[in-house]
C-alpha positions as CSV (number, residue, x, y, z in Angstrom):
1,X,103.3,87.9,100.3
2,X,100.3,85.9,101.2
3,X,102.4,83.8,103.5
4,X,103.7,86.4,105.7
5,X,100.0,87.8,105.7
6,X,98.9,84.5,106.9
7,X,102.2,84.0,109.4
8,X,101.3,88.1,110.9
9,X,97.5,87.4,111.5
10,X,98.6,83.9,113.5
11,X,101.1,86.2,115.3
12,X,98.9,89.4,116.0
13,X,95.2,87.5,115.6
14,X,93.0,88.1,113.4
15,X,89.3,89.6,114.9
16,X,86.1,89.0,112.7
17,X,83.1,89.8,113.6
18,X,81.5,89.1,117.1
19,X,85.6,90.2,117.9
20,X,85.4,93.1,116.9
21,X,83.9,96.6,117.2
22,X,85.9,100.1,116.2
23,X,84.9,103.0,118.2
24,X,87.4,105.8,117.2
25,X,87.3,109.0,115.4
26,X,88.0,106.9,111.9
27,X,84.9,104.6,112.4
28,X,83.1,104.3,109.5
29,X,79.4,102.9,109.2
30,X,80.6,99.1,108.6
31,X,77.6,97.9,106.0
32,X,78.7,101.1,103.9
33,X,82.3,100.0,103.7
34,X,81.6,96.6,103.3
35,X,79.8,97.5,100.1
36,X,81.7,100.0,99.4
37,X,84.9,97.9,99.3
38,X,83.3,94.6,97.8
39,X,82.0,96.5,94.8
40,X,85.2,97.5,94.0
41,X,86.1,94.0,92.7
42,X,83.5,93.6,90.2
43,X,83.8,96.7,89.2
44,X,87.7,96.7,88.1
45,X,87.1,93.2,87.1
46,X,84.4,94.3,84.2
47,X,86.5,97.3,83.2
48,X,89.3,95.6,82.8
49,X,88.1,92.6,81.3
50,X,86.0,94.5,78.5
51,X,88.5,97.2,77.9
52,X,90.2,96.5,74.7
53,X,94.0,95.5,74.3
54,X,96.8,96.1,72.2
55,X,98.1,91.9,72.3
56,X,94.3,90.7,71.1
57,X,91.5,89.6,72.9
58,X,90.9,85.7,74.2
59,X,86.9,86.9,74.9
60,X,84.8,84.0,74.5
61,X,81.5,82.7,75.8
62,X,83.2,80.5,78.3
63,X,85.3,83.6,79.4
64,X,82.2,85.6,79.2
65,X,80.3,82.9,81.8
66,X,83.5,82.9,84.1
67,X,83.1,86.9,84.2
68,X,79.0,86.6,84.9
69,X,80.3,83.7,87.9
70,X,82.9,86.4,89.2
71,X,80.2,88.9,88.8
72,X,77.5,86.7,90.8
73,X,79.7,86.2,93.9
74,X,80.3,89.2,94.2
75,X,76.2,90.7,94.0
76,X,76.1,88.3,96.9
77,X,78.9,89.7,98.6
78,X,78.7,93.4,97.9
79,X,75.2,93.5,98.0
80,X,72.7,90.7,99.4
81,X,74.9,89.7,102.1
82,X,75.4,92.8,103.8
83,X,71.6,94.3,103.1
84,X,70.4,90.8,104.7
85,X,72.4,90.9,107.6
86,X,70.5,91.9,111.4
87,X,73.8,94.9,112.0
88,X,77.0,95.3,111.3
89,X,80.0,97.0,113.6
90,X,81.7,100.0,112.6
91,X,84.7,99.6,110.3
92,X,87.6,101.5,110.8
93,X,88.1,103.5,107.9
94,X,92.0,101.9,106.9
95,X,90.8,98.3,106.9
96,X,88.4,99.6,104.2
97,X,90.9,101.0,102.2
98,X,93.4,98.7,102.3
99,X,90.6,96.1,101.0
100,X,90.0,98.6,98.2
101,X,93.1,98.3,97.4
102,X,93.4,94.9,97.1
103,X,90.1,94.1,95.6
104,X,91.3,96.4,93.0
105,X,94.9,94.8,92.0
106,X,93.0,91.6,92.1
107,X,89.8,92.6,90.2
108,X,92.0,93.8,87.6
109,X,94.6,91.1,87.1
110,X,92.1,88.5,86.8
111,X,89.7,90.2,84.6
112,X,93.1,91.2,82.1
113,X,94.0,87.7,82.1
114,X,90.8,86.0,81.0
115,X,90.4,88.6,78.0
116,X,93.8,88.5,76.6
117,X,95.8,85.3,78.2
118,X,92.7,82.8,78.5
119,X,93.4,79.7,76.3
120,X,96.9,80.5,75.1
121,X,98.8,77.8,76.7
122,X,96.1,75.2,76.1
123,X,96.1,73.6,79.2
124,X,92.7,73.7,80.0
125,X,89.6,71.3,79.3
126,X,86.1,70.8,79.2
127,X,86.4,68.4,82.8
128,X,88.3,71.1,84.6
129,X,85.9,74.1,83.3
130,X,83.1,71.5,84.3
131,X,84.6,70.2,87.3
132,X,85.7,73.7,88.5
133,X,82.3,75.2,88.1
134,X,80.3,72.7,89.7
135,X,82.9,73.4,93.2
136,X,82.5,77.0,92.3
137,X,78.4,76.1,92.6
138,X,79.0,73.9,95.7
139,X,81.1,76.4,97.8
140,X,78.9,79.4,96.6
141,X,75.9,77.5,97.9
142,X,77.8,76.8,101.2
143,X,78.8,79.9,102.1
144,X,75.4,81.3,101.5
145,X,73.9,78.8,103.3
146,X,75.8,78.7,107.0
147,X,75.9,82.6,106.5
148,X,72.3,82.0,106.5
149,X,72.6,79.8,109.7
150,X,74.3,82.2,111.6
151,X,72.7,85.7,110.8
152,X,69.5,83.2,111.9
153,X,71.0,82.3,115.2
154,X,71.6,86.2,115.5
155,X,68.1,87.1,114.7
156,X,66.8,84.7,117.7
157,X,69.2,85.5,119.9
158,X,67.8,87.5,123.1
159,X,71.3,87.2,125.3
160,X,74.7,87.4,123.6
161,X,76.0,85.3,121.5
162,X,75.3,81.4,121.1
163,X,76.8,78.2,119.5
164,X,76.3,78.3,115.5
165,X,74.6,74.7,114.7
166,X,73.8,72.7,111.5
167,X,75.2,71.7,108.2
168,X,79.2,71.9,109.3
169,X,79.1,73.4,112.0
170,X,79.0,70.4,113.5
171,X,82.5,69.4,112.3
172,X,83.9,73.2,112.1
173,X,83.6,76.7,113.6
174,X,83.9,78.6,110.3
175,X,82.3,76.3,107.8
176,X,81.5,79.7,105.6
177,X,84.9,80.1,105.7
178,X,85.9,76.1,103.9
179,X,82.6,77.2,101.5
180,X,84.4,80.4,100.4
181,X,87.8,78.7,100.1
182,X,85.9,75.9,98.2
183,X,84.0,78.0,95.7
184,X,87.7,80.2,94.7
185,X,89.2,76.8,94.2
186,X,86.8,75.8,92.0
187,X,86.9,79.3,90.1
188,X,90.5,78.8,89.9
189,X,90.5,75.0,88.5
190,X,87.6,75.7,85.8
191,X,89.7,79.2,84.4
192,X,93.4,77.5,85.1
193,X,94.7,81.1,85.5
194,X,97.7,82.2,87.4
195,X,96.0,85.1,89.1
196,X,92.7,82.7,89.8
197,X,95.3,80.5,91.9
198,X,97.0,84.0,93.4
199,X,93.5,85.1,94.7
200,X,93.1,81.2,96.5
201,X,96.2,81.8,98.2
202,X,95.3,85.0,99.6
203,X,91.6,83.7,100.2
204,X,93.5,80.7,102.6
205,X,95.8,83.0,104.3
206,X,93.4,85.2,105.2
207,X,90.6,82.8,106.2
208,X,92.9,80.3,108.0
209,X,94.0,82.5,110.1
210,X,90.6,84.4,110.9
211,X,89.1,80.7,111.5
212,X,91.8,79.6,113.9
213,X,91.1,82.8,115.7
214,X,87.1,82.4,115.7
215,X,87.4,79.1,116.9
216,X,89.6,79.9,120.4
217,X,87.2,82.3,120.9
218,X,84.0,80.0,120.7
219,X,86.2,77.7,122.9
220,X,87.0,80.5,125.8
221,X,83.9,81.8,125.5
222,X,81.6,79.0,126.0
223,X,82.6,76.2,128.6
224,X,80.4,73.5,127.1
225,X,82.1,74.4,123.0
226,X,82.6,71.0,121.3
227,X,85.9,69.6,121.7
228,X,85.8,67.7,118.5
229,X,85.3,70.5,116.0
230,X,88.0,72.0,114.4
231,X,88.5,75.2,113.4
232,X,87.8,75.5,109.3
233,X,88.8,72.2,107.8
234,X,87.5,68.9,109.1
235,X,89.8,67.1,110.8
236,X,92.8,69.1,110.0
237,X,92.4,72.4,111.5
């Protein structure tokens, strides 16, 4: 499925952001729905994961810190990020939903697996769960940090829009986007779980896309846009 997600927004485009604005009679206030819609996943990923099962439970305390890492992202997300940010564009209400129902198939499945499926096939390790949290650390800290970059650049800006600048932005148009993609990756490696490695598949087909449209917009919209940036990953695309 994520595939033809990612092949429909290359097709269609995928506006984000300073591309996009909903006007109509189902615009919703768009920092309500975004926390609305981001709370969803903690929320079905605690129930879930705490809810007791028939096949046993695999809850441990390295489960428990994966949950309380799943958890943090998501305070940022759901919460801090949106609270923090100068405005936010109306939402229309079906893209709100539809996130709903996606954070809520995902908040579930992974939350499931880590309290009954974590551990059985004894593939994972103390470097992966290492390894995999310190990128989880490294992309988290990312993301928050060129999200602070550009709601910075929107706080100073007195005429439009402008070119986003430091940290990678110098080598790519969306480097929250690689952050987020980084930290999911890194989530995914430390847990080894099925549905971790699901979720970075969507997370790619869905940012990909969104970058590659982001970054033919910075390019039409400003004459003097560096040519050597790409659009999410350095040197690739």
């Amino acid at each position: 499925m994520s595939p033809i997600i990612a092949g429909a927004l290359f097709v269609v485009g995928s506006p984000y952001g300073s591309q996009t604005g909903y006007a109509g009679r189902l615009a919703i206030n768009g920092r309500a729905a975004w926390i609305v819609m981001e709370l969803v996943s903690p929320a079905t990923f605690l129930l879930s994961y705490t809810r007791p099962s028939s096949i046993g439970s695999t809850r441990s305390h390295i489960t428990d810190l994966f949950a309380l890492l799943w958890t943090i992202h998501y305070a940022n997300r759901a919460l801090i990020y949106p609270l923090r940010q100068p405005s936010r564009k109306p939402m229309h209400i079906g893209i709100m939903l539809s996130a709903c129902l996606f954070n809520v198939v995902n908040g579930y499945i992974n939350g499931r697996w880590l309290s009954t499926l974590y551990g059985r096939d004894g593939v994972d390790g103390p470097l992966c769960v290492l390894g995999g949290i310190c990128m989880f650390a490294a992309g988290m800290f990312g993301n928050i940090y060129h999200d602070n970059l550009l709601m910075g650049l929107r706080r100073r800006a007195t005429n439009g829009y402008s070119v986003p600048t430091g940290g990678l932005f110098s080598m790519v148009s969306c480097p929250h986007f690689l952050c987020e993609l980084v930290e999911w990756t890194g989530y995914a490696v430390a847990t080894g779980s099925p549905a971790a490695w699901a979720f970075v598949s969507n997370v790619a087909c869905n940012l990909i896309p969104r970058a590659v449209f982001i970054h033919r917009w910075y390019r039409q919209t400003f004459s003097d846009y560096p040519t050597d940036r790409k659009a999410m990953v350095p040197f690739l695309i």
